[in-house]
C-alpha positions as CSV (number, residue, x, y, z in Angstrom):
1,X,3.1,10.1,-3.4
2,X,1.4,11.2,-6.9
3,X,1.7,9.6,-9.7
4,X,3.6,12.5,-11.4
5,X,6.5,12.2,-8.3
6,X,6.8,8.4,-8.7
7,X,7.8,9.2,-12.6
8,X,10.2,11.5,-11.5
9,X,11.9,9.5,-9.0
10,X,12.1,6.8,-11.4
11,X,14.6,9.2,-14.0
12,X,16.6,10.1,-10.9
13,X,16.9,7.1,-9.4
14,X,18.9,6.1,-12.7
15,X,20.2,9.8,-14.4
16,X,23.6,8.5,-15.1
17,X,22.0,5.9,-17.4
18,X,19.5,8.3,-18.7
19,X,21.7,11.3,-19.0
20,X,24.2,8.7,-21.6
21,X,21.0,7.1,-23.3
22,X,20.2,10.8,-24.1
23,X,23.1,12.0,-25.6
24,X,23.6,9.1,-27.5
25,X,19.9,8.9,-28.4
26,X,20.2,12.9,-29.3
27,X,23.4,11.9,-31.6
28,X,21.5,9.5,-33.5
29,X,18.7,11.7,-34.2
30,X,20.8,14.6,-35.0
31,X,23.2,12.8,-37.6
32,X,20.0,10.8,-38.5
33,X,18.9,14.8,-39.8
34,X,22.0,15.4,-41.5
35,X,21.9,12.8,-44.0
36,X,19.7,15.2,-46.1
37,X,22.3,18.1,-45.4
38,X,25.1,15.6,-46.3
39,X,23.7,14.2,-49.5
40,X,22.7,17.9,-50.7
41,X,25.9,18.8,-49.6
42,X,27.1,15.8,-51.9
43,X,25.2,17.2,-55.2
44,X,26.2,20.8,-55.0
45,X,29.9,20.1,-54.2
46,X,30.6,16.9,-55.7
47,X,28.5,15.3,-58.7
48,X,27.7,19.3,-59.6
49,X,31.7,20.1,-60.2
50,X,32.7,16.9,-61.3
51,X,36.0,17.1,-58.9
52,X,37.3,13.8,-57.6
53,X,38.7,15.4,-54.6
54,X,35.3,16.9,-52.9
55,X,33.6,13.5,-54.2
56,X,36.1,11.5,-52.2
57,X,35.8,13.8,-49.1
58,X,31.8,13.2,-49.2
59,X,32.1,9.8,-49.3
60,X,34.4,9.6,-46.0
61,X,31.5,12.0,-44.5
62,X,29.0,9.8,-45.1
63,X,30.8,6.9,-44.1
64,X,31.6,8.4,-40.3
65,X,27.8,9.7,-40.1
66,X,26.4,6.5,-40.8
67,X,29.3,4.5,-38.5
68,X,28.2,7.3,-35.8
69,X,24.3,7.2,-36.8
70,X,24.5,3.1,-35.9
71,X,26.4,3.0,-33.0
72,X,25.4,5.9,-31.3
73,X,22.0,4.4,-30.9
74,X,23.2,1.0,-29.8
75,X,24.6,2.7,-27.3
76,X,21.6,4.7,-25.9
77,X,19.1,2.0,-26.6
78,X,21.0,-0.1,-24.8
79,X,21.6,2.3,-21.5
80,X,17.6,3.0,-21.3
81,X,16.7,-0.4,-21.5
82,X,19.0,-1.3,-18.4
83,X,17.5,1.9,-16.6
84,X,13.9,0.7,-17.2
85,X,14.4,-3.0,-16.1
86,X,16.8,-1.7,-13.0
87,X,14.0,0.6,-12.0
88,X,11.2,-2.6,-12.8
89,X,12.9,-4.4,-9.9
90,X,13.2,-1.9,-8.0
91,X,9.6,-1.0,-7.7
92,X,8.4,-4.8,-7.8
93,X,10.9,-4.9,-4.6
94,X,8.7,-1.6,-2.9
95,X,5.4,-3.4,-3.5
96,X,6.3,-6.4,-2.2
97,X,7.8,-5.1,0.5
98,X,4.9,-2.8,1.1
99,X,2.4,-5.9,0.4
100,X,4.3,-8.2,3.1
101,X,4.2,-5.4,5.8
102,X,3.6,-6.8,9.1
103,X,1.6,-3.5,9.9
104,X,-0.7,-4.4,6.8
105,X,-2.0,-1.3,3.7
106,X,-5.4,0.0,3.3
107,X,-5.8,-0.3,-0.1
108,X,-8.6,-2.6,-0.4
109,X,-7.4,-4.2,-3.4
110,X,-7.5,-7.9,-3.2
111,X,-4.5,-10.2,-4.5
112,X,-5.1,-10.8,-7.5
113,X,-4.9,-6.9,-8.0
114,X,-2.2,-6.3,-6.0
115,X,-0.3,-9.1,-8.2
116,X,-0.9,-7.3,-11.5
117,X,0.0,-4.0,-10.3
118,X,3.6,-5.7,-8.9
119,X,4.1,-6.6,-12.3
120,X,2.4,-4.9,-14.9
121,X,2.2,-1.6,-13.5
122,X,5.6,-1.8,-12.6
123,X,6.8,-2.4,-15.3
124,X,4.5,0.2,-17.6
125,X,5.4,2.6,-15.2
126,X,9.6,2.3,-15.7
127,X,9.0,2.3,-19.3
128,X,8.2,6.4,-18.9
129,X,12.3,6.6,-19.5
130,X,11.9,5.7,-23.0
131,X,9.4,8.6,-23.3
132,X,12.0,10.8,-21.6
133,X,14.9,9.5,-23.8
134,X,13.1,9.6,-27.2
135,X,10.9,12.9,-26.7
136,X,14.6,14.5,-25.7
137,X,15.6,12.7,-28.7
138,X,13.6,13.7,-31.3
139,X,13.2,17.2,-29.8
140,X,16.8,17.4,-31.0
141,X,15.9,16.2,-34.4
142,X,13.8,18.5,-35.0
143,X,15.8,21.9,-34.0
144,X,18.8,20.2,-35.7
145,X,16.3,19.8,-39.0
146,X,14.9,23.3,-38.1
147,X,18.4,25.2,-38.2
148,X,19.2,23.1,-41.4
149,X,16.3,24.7,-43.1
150,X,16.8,28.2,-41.4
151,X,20.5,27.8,-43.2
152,X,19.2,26.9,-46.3
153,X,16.0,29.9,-46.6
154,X,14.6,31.6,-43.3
155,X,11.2,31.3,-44.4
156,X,11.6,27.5,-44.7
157,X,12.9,27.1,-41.7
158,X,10.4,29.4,-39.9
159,X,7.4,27.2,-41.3
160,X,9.0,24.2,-40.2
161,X,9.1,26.1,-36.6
162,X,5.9,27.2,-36.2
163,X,4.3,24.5,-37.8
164,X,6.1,21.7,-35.4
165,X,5.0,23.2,-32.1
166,X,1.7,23.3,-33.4
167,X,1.7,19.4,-34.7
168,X,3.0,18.5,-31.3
169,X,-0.2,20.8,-29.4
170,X,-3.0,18.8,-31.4
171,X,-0.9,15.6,-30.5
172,X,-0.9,16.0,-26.9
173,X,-4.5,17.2,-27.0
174,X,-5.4,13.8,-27.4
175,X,-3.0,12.3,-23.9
176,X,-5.7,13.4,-21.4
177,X,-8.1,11.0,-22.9
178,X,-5.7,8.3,-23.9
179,X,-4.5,8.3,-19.8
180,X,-8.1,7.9,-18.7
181,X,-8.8,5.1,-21.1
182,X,-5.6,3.7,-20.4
183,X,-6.4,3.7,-16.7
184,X,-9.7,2.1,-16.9
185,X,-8.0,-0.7,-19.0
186,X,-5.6,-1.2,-16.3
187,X,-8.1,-1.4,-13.8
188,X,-10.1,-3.3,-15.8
189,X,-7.2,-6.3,-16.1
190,X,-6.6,-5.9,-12.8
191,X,-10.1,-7.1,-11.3
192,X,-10.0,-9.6,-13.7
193,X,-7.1,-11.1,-12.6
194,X,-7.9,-10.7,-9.0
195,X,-11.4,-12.8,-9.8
196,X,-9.5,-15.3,-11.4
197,X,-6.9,-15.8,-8.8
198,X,-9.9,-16.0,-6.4
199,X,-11.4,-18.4,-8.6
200,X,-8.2,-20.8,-9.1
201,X,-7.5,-21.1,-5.2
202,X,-11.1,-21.7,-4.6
203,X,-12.1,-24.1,-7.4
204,X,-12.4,-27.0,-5.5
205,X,-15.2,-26.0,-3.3
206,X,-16.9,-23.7,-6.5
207,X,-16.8,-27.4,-7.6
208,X,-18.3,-29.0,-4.3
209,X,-21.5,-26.9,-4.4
210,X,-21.6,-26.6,-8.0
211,X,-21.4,-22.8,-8.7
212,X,-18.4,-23.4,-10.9
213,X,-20.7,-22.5,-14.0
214,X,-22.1,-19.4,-11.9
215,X,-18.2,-18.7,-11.5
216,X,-17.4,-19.3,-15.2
217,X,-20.4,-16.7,-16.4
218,X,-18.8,-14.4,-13.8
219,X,-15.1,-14.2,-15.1
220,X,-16.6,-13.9,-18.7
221,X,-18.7,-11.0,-18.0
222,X,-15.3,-9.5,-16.2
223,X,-13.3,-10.5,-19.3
224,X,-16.0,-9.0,-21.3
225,X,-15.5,-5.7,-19.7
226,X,-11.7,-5.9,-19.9
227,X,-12.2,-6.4,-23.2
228,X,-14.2,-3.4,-24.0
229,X,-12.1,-1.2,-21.8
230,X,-8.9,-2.5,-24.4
231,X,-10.8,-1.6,-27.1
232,X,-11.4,2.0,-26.0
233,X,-7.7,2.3,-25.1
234,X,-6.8,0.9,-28.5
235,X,-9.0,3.2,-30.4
236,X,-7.9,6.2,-28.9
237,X,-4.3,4.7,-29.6
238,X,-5.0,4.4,-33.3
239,X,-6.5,7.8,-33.6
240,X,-3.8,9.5,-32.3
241,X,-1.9,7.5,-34.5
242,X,-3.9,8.9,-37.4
243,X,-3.7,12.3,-36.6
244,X,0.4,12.3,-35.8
245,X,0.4,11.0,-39.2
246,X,-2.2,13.1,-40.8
247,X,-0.4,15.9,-39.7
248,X,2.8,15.4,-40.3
249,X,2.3,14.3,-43.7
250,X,0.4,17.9,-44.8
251,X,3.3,19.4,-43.5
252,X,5.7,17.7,-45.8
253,X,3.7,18.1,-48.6
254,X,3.2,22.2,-47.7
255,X,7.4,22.5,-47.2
256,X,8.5,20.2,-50.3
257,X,5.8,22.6,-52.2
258,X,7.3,25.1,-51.1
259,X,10.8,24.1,-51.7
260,X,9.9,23.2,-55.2
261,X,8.8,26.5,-56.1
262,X,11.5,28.2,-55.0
263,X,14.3,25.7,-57.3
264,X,12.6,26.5,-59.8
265,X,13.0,30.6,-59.3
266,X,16.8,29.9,-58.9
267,X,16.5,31.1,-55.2
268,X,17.6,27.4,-53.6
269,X,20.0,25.3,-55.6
270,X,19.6,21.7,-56.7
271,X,21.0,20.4,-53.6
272,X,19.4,22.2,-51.4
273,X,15.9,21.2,-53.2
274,X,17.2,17.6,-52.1
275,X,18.2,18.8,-48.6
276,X,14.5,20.3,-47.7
277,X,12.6,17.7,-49.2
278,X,14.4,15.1,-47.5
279,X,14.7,17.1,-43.9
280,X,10.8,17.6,-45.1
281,X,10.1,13.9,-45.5
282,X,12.6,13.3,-42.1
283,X,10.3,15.3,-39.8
284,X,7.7,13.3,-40.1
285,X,9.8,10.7,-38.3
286,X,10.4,12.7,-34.7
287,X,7.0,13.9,-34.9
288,X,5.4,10.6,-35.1
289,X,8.3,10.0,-32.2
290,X,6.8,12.2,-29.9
291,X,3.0,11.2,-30.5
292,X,4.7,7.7,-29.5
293,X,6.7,9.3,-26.7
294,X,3.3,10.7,-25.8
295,X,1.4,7.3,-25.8
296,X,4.0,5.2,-23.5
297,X,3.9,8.4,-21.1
298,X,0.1,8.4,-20.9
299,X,0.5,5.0,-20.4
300,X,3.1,4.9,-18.1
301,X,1.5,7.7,-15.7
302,X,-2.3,5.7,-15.6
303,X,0.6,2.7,-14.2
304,X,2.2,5.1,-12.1
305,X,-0.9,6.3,-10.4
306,X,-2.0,2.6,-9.5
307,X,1.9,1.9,-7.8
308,X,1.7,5.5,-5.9
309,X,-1.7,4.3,-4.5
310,X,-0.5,1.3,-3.1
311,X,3.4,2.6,-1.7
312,X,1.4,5.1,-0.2
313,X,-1.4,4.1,1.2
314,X,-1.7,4.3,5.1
315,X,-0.8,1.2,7.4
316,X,-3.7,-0.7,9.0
317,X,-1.6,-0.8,12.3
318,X,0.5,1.8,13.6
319,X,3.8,0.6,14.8
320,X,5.9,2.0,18.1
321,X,9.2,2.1,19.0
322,X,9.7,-0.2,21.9
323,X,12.0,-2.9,21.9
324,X,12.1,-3.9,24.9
325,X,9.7,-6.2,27.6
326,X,9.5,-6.5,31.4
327,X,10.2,-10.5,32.1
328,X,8.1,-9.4,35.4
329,X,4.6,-8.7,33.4
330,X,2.2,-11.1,32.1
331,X,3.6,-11.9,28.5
332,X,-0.3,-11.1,26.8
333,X,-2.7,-8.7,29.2
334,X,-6.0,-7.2,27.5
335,X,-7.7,-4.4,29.5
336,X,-11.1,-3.5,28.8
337,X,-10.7,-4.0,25.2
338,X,-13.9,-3.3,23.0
339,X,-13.1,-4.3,18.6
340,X,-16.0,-5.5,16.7
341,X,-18.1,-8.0,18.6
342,X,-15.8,-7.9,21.9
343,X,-17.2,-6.1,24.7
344,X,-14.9,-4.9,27.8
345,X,-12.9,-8.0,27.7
346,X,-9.8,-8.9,29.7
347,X,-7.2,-11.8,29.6
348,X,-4.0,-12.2,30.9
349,X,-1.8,-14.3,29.9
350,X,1.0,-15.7,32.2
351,X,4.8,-17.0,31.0
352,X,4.4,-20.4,30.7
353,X,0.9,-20.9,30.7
354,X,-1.9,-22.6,28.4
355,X,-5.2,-20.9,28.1
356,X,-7.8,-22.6,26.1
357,X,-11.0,-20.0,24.9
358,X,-14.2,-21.3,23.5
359,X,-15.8,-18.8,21.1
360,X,-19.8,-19.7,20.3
361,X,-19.8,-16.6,18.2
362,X,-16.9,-17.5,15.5
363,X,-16.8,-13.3,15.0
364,X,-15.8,-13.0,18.1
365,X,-13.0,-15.8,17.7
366,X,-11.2,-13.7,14.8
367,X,-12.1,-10.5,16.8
368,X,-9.5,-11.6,19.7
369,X,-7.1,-13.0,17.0
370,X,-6.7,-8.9,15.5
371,X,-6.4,-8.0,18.8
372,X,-3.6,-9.8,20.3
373,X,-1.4,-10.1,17.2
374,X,-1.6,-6.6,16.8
375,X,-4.2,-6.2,13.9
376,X,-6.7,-4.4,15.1
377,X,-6.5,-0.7,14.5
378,X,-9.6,0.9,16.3
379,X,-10.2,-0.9,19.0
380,X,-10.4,0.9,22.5
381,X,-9.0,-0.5,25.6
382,X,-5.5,-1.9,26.2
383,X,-3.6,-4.4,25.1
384,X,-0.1,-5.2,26.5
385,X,3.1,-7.2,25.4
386,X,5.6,-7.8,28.4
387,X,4.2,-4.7,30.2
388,X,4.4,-2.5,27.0
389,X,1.3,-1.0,25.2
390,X,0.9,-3.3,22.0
391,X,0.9,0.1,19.8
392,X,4.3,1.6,21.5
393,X,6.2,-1.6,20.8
394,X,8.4,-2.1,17.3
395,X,5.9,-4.4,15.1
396,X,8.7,-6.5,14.8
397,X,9.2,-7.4,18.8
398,X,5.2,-7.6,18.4
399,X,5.8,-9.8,15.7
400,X,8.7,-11.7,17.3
401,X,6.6,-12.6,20.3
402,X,3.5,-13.3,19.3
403,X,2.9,-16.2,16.1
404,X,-0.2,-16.7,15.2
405,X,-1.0,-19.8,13.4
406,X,-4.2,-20.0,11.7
407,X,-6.2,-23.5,10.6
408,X,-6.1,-22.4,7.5
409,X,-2.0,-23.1,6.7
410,X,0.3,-21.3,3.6
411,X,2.2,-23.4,2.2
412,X,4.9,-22.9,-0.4
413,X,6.5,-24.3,-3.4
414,X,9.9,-26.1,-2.4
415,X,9.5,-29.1,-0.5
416,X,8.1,-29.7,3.3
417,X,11.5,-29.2,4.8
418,X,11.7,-26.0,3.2
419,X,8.3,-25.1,4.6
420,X,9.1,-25.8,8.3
421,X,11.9,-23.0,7.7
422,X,14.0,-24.5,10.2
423,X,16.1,-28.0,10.8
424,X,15.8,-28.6,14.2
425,X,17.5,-31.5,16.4
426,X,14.1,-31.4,17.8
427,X,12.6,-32.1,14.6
428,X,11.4,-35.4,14.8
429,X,9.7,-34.9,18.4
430,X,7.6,-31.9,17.2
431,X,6.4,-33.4,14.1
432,X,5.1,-35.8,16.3
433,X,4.0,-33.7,18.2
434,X,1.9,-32.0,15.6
435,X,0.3,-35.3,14.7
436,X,2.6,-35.1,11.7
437,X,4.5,-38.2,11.8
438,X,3.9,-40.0,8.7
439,X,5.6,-36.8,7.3
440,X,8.7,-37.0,8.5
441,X,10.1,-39.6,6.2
442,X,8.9,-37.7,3.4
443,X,10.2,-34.2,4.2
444,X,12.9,-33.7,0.9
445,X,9.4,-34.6,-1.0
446,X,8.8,-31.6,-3.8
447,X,6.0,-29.9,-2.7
448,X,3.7,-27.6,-5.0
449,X,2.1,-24.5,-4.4
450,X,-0.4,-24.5,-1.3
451,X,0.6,-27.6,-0.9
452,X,-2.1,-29.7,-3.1
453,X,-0.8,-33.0,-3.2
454,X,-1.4,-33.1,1.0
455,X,-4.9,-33.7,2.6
456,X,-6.4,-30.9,4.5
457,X,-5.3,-32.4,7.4
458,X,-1.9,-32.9,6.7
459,X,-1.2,-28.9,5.7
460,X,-2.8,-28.3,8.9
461,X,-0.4,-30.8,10.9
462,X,2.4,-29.1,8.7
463,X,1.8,-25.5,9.9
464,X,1.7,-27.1,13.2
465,X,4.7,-28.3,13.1
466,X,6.1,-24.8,11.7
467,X,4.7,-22.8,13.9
468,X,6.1,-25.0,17.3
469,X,9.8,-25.1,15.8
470,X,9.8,-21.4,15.7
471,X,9.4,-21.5,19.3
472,X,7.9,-18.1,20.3
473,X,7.2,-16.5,23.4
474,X,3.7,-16.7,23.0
475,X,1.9,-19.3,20.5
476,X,-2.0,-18.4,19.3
477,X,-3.3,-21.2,17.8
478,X,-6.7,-21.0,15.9
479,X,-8.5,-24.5,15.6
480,X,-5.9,-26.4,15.0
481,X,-7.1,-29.9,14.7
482,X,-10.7,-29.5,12.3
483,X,-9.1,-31.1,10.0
484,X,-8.2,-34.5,12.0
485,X,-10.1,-37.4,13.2
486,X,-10.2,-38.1,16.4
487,X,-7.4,-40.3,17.4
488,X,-5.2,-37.6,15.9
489,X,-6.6,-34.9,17.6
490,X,-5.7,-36.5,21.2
491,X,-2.5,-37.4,20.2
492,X,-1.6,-33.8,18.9
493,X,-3.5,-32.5,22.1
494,X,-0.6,-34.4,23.8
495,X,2.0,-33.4,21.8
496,X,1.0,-29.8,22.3
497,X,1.2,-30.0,25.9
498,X,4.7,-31.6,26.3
499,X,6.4,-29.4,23.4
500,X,5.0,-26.1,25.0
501,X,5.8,-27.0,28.5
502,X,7.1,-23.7,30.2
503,X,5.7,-21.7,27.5
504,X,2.8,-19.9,27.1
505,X,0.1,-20.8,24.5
506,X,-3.3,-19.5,23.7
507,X,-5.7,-21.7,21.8
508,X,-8.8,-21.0,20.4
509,X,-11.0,-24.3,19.7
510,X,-13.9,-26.3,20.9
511,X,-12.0,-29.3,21.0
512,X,-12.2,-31.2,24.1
513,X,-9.2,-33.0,23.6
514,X,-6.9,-29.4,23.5
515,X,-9.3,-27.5,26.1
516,X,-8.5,-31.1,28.5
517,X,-4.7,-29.9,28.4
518,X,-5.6,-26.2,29.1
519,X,-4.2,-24.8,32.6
520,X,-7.7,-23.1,32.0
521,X,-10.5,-22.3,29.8
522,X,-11.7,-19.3,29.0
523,X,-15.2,-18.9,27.5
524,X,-16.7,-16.1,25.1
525,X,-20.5,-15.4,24.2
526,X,-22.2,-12.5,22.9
527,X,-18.6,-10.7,23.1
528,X,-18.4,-11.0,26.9
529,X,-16.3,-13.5,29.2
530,X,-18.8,-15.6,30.9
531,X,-17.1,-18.4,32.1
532,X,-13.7,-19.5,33.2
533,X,-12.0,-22.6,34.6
534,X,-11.1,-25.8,34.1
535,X,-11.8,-27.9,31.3
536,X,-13.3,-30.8,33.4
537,X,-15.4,-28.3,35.4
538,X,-17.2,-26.2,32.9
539,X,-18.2,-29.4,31.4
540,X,-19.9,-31.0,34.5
541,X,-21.5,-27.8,35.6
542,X,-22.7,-25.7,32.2
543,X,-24.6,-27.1,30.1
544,X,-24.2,-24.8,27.0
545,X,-20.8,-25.4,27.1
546,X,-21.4,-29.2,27.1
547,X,-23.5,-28.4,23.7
548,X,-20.4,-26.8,22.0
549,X,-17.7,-28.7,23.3
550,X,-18.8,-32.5,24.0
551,X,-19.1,-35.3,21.3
C-alpha cells in the first residue's frame, strides 16, 4: 500500500459524509461569492431607482443568502469533522491490530515510533478530507466568482480565469518540498519519542550505573534535531503562505484596476464596479483556501506514507492454515533445526512431561525460545506442533498451544486481578503455586503501569501465576525464579510440579531447584545438545554443569 492509496481509501471509506460536507461546503462558498453579485445587484436596482418594492425584495435576498451562507457550512464542517475522526479510529484500530500480530511486522521501528505513528500519523493522515472538502470547496468559489465576472465583462472574467490557474501552479510548486520537510519532521518526532519512551521504562537502571546524564545529553541532541527539522517545515509553511498571499493580492489590485477604468468609460455600471471589486477582493479568500488545502494534503500524505509502511510491511512469521493436531504425536518435536547459534538440534516433547534445558550460552537460550513459539522465520530444519509443521498450522492454534512466559513480565494498568485475566476456583492454589501468596489478599489492589509499586520478584511471581491459570498445552517458561531468593524458589519449584502434573512444560533455567523437578534435563553448549538426563545425575557426573547449576 502507497501512501497515495491509503488517502484514497480514507475518502471512500466515508463518501456519504464527504459527498454531504461537499455540497454543503460548495454552497457556502458559492453564496459566500454572491454577496458581491447581490449587493451590486442591490445598487443598480434598488438605492439607484429609488423604488421601495426592488429595495424590499433585495433585502429578503440577502437575508436567505446569508441564512443559507451560515448554515450551509455548519452543516458540512460538521459532516467532515465526523468523517476525519471516524477514519482516525479506524486506522489507530489497523495499527494496533497490525502492531499486536502474533505473526510480528518487519518494520524495524521501535515502540516509541510505532506509538507516534498510531496517533499522530493517524490522525494527520485522516485530516487529508478537509483538503478534499475545501479544495472542492473553493474550486467552486472560484468558477462561481469567475462566471460572475464573465456576466459582468468577458475580459474580466477571462483574466480572473487565466490568472487563477496560474496562482494555483506557483502554489503547488512549492508541496513537493513542503512533503519532504514535512516528512523529515515526522520522522524526526518520531525517534524522539521512541528514545524517550526507551528512556522512561529504563530510567531506573540509566540511574543504577549512572548514565542518566549521558541519557539526558542524548534526548537533547534528538530534541535538538526535531527541532530543527520543525523549523524547516515551518519555514517552508510560511513561505508558501507568503506567496499564496503575494499572489493573490497583485491579482486584486490588477482586476479592481481594471474594473475602475472601465466605470469610469461608462462600459460597467456603478454596481457592477462594486460587484468586481468585491468578487476581486473575494478571490483572494479560495485561493489562499487552496494553498491551505495544499499544506494539510502535503502534510497528510508525509503521515500517510509512515501508516502505509507499517499496515504493509511483511510478517516476521508466516502463518498456515492448520487447525488441527494429532493427540498421538509428541505435543513439541524439533528436527535438525539450525537458527542463529543452534546447530542440528532436536527435542521432543512428550504430553505431560517436564523438560528442564540448561543454556551456558544465554544466545542460544532465546534462540530455542523463537523457535518453538513460532518466531523464528529463517531457520532450517523442522519444528512440529501435534504432528503438524509449526509453519502449516493457524498462528493462532500455534499460539493457543504454546505460552511462553518470559522473566521479564508485562504488566498492565487495572489491578492484579485484572492482570491474571482469569478468576479461577483454582486461584488461590496456583498463586501459591507461583510463590505468589502474599498477593492473593491484595488482588482488587489498583495496580499502575508495569506494575511499579511490586518488587521485581513479585511481577515475576505474578506472570507466573498468569501464565499457569491459562493452562495451555504446552507451557515454556524462561527463568522464572531470578528474581527470588532461595526459599521462594523451592517452594515455587514445588508448586510448579504439582499444578503442571499431566501437562507438559518446558523450562529454561539454571536453577537447581526447577531442574530437581524436571522428568529430565536437557543441556545446550556451543549450540549443540551435549548432555541429557536427570537432574541428580548430570550433577554428580559433569562437572561443568555442576559450575552452572550448583550453589
Amino acid at each position: 500500500m502507497q501512501s497515495g492509496e491509503l488517502l484514497r481509501r480514507a475518502v471512500r471509506r466515508h463518501r456519504g459524509r464527504m459527498v454531504a460536507g461537499v455540497l454543503f461546503m460548495s454552497l457556502h462558498q458559492a453564496s459566500e461569492a454572491a454577496v458581491p453579485v447581490a449587493i451590486g445587484i442591490f445598487v443598480d436596482r434598488a438605492v439607484s431607482s429609488g423604488d421601495i418594492q426592488p429595495l424590499l425584495w433585495c433585502v429578503l435576498m440577502m437575508v436567505v443568502l446569508f441564512a443559507v451562507l451560515s448554515n450551509a457550512w455548519k452543516l458540512g464542517a460538521r459532516q467532515v469533522v465526523r468523517a476525519i475522526e471516524y477514519e482516525t479510529h479506524l486506522l489507530r484500530l489497523e495499527i494496533a491490530q497490525r502492531v499486536l500480530d502474533p505473526r510480528g511486522q518487519r518494520t524495524g521501528l521501535r515502540a516509541g515510533e510505532l506509538l507516534s505513528i498510531a496517533t499522530s500519523d493517524a490522525e494527520k493522515a485522516a485530516v487529508v478530507m478537509r483538503a478534499v472538502a475545501i479544495g472542492f470547496a473553493t474550486s467552486t468559489a472560484l468558477i462561481v466568482s469567475s462566471v460572475s465576472l464573465l456576466v459582468v465583462d468577458v475580459p474580466l472574467g477571462l483574466g480572473v480565469l487565466i490568472g487563477v490557474p496560474l496562482l494555483v501552479l506557483g502554489i503547488q510548486a512549492l508541496s513537493p518540498l513542503l512533503t519532504r520537510r514535512t516528512s523529515s519532521q515526522q520522522e524526526a518526532v518520531a525517534q524522539t519519542t521512541a528514545l524517550a519512551t526507551d528512556l522512561v521504562g529504563g530510567l531506573r537502571t540509566l540511574r543504577g550505573i549512572g548514565a542518566q546524564h549521558n541519557a539526558a545529553e542524548r534526548y537533547r541532541q534528538s530534541s535538538q534535531a526535531t527541532l530543527r527539522a520543525t523549523l524547516r517545515a515551518a519555514s517552508t509553511n510560511g513561505l508558501q503562505d507568503g506567496v499564496t498571499t503575494a499572489l493573490s493580492g497583485l491579482l486584486l489590485a490588477a482586476v479592481a484596476g481594471v474594473a475602475g477604468w472601465f466605470a469610469l468609460n461608462g462600459r460597467i455600471t456603478i454596481g457592477e464596479l462594486i460587484t468586481v471589486v468585491g468578487l476581486a477582493q473575494f478571490v483572494a479568500e479560495p485561493v489562499g483556501g487552496l494553498g491551505w488545502a495544499s499544506q494539510i494534503y502535503a502534510m497528510s500524505k508525509a503521515s500517510a506514507a509512515r501508516l502505509a509502511g507499517v499496515l504493509s510491511a511483511e510478517p516476521l512469521v508466516v502463518s498456515g492454515t492448520g487447525t488441527t493436531l494429532d493427540p498421538n504425536q509428541p505435543l513439541l518435536e524439533l528436527n535438525a533445526v539450525s537458527y542463529k547459534t543452534l546447530s542440528s538440534t532436536d527435542l521432543t516433547l512428550k504430553t505431560g512431561e517436564s523438560v528442564g534445558v540448561l543454556c551456558y550460552d544465554p544466545r542460544d537460550a532465546d534462540a530455542l525460545l523463537a523457535v518453538v513459539t513460532g518466531r523464528a522465520p529463517d531457520l532450517t530444519g523442522t519444528v512440529r506442533i501435534g504432528g503438524t509443521a509449526i509453519d502449516e498450522l493457524d498462528i493462532d492454534v500455534v499460539r493457543g498451544t504454546v505460552l511462553l512466559e518470559q522473566h521479564d513480565t508485562d504488566l498492565f494498568e487495572g489491578t492484579l486481578r485484572s492482570n491474571l485475566l482469569v478468576d479461577s476456583p483454582s486461584l488461590d492454589r496456583v498463586m501459591t503455586a507461583a510463590g505468589a501468596a502474599d498477593l492473593i489478599d491484595e488482588l482488587d489492589r489498583p495496580l499502575a503501569d508495569q506494575g511499579q509499586a511490586l518488587s521485581g520478584g513479585q511481577r515475576q511471581r505474578l506472570g507466573l501465576a498468569r501464565a499457569l491459570l491459562a493452562e495451555p498445552p504446552v507451557l515454556v517458561l524462561h527463568d522464572p525464579s531470578t528474581a527470588v531468593d532461595a526459599v521462594t524458589e523451592e517452594l515455587l519449584a514445588e508448586g510448579l510440579a504439582d499444578v503442571r502434573a499431566g501437562l507438559t512444560t518446558l523450562v529454561l533455567t539454571s536453577s537447581p531447584a526447577l531442574l530437581g523437578k524436571m522428568d529430565r534435563v536437557v543441556v545446550v553448549a556451543d549450540g549443540v545438545i551435549v548432555a541429557e538426563g536427570l537432574h541428580a545425575e548430570l550433577a554428580a557426573a559433569d562437572a561443568a554443569y555442576q559450575e552452572a547449576v550448583l550453589r
